[in-house]
C-alpha positions as CSV (number, residue, x, y, z in Angstrom):
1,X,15.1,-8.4,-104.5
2,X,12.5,-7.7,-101.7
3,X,9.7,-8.0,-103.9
4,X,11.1,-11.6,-105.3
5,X,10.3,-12.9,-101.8
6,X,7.4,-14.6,-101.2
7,X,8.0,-17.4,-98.8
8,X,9.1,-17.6,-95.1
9,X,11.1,-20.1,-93.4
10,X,11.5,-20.2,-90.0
11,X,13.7,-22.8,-87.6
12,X,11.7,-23.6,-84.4
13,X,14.0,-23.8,-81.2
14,X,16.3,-20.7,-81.1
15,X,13.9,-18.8,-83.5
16,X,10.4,-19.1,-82.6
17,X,11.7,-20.0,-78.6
18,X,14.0,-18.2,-76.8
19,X,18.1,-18.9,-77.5
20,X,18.8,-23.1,-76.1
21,X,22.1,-22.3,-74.8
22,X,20.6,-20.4,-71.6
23,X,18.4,-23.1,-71.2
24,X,21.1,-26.0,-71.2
25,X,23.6,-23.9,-68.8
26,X,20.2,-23.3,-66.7
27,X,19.9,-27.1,-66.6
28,X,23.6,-27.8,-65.9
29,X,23.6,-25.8,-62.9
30,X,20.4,-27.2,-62.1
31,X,22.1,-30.6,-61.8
32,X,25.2,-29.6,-60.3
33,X,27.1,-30.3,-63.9
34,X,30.0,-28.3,-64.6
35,X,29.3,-25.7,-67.4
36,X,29.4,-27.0,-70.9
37,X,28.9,-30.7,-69.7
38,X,26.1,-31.5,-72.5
39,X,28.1,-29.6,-75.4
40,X,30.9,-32.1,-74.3
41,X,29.2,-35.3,-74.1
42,X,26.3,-34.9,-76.8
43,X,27.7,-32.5,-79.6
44,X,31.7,-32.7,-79.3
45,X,32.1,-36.7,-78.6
46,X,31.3,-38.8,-81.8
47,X,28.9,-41.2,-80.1
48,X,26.7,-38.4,-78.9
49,X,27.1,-37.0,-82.6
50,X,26.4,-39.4,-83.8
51,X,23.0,-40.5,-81.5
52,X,21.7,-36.7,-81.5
53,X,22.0,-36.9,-85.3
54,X,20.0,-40.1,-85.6
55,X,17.6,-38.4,-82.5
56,X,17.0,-35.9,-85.0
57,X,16.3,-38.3,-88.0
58,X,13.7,-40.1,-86.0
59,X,16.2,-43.2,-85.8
60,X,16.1,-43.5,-82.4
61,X,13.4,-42.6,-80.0
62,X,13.7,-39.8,-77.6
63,X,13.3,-42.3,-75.2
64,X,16.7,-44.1,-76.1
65,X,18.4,-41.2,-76.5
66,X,17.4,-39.9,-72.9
67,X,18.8,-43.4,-71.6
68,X,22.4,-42.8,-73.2
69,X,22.6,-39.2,-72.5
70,X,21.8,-39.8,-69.4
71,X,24.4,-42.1,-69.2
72,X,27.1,-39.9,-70.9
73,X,25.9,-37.0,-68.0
74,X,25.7,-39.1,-64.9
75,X,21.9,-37.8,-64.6
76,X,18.7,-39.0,-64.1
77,X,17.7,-39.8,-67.7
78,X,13.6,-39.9,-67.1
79,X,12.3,-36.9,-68.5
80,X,16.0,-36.0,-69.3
81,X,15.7,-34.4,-73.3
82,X,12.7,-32.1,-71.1
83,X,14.7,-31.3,-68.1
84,X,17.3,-29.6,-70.6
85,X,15.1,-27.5,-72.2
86,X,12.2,-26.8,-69.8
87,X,13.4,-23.5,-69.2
88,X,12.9,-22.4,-73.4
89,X,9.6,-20.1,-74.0
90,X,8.4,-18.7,-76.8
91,X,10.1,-15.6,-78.7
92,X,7.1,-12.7,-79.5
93,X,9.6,-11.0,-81.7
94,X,9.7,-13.7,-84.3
95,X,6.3,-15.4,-83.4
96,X,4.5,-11.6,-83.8
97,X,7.2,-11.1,-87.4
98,X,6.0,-14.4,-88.5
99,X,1.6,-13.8,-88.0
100,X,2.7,-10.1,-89.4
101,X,4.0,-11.6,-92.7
102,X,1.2,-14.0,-93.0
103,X,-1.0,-11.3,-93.1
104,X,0.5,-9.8,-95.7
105,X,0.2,-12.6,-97.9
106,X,3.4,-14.2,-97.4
107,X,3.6,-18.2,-97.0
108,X,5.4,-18.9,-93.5
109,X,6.4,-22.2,-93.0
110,X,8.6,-23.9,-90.0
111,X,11.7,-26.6,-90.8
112,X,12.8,-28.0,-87.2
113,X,15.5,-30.8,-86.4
114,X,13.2,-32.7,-83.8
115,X,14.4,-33.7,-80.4
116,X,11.7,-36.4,-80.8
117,X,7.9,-36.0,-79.8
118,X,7.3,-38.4,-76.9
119,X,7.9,-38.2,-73.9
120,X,8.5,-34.3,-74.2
121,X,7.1,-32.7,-76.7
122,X,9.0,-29.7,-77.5
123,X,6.2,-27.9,-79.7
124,X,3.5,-28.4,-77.2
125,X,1.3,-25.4,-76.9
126,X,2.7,-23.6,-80.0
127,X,-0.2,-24.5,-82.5
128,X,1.8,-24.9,-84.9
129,X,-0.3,-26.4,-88.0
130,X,-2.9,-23.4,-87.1
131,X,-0.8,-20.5,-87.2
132,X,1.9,-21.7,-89.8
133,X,1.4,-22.9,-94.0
134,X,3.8,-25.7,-93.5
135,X,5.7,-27.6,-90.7
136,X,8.3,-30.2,-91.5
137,X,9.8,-31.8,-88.5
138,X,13.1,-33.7,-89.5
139,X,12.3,-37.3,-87.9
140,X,8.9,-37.4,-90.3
141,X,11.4,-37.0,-93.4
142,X,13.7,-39.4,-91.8
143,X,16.3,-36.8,-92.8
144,X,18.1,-33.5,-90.6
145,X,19.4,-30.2,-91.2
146,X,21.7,-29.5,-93.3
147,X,20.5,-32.4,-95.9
148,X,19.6,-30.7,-99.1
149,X,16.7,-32.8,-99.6
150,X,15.1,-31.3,-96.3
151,X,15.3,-28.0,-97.8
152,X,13.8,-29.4,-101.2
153,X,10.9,-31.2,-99.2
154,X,10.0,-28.1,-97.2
155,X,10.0,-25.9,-100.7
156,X,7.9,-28.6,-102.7
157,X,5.5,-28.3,-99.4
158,X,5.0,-24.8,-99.8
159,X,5.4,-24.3,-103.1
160,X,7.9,-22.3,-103.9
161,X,11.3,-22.4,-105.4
162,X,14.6,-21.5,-103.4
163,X,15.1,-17.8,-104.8
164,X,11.7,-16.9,-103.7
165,X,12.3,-18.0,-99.8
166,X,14.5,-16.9,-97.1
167,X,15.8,-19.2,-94.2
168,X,15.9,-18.3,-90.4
169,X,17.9,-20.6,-88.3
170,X,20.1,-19.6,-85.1
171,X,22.5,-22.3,-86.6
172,X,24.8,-20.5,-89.0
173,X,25.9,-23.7,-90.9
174,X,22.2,-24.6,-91.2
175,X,21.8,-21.0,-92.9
176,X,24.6,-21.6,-95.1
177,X,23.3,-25.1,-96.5
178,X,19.9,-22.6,-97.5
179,X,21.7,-20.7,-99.2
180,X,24.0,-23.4,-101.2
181,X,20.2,-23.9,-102.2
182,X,19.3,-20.7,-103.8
183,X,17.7,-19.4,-100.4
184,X,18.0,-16.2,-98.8
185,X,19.8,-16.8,-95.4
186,X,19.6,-14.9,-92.2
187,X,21.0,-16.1,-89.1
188,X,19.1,-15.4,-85.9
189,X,21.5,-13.8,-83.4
190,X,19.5,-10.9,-81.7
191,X,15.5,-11.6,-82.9
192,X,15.1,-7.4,-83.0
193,X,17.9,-7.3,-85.8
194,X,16.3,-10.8,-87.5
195,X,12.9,-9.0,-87.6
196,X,14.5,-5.6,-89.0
197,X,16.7,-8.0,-91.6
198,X,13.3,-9.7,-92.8
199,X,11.2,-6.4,-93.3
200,X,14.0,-5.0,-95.5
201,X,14.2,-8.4,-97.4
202,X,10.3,-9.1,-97.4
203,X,9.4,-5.4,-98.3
204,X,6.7,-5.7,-95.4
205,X,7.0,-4.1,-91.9
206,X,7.1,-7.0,-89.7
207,X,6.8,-4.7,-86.4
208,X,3.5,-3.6,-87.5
């Protein structure tokens, strides 16, 4: 099966960054919220579902979205979607796994559910459209993980069909939907293990 693969995609924050969770509970404690206050307000109540969803589709601007979550926390919202994740940096494991496998001829490509661009601009600084074959941020496709079509936009991009690509994603339903597609799933947990998982399923030493 190894030798079937020929295609690499990779989820941005949680894959190529270090985990968000850390980040968030960094920021909570920053603000003097009590632990878990943005999982409560913007991914358990069904406005904040709901407005993080259509953040994600480019519906709403990250702008708007600070405003209400801001609202939701009690917290300044200026800057707010960057104050969250300020503390995220980038993860050499999968970043180094990801040049490795480009080298050896595989294409790598990134699928991201944006936070929105402006203000913040979580991919600042990664180069992204140098160092990667193909990056689909969700708001340009007006669609999010886990639509199907997202998956099917990102394989027509790259040119490949589903049983020649593996998905990474720290989001195991995200994983899942991939492999409803055809894709070969592997959920980011530890990024040694995701590197070791990829090597055996790529054929290529991604260490090296």
């Amino acid at each position: 099966m190894s030798n079937r693969r020929t295609g690499l995609i990779l989820d941005f924050g949680g894959v190529l960054t270090t985990p968000l969770l850390p980040a968030v509970l960094a920021f909570e404690q920053r603000e003097g919220l009590p632990q878990g206050a943005c999982l409560t307000a913007l991914y358990k109540d069904e406005t904040g579902v709901r407005i993080t969803s259509d953040l994600e589709r480019g519906a709403v601007s990250q702008t708007e979205w600070n405003e209400f979550a801001g609202t939701m926390l009690g917290v300044d919202p200026e800057g707010l979607m960057g104050r969250i994740f300020g503390d995220l940096r980038p993860e050499p494991l999968l970043i180094n796994a990801a040049a490795a496998a480009r080298r050896a001829g595989i294409k790598v490509g990134i699928l991201s559910n944006s936070v929105g661009l402006a203000p913040w601009d979580l991919y600042d600084g990664y180069d992204l459209e140098r160092l990667y074959d193909v990056v689909v941020i969700s708001e340009h496709h007006l669609m999010r993980k886990p639509d199907a079509g997202l998956f099917e936009v990102t394989l027509k991009l790259m040119d490949l069909p589903a049983a020649e690509a593996i998905f990474v994603d720290d989001t195991l339903a995200y994983v899942q939907a991939a492999e409803q597609l055809g894709l070969a799933g592997v959920h980011n947990q530890d990024p040694a293990q995701t590197v070791a998982t990829l090597s055996e399923l790529l054929g290529v030493d991604l260490t090296a």
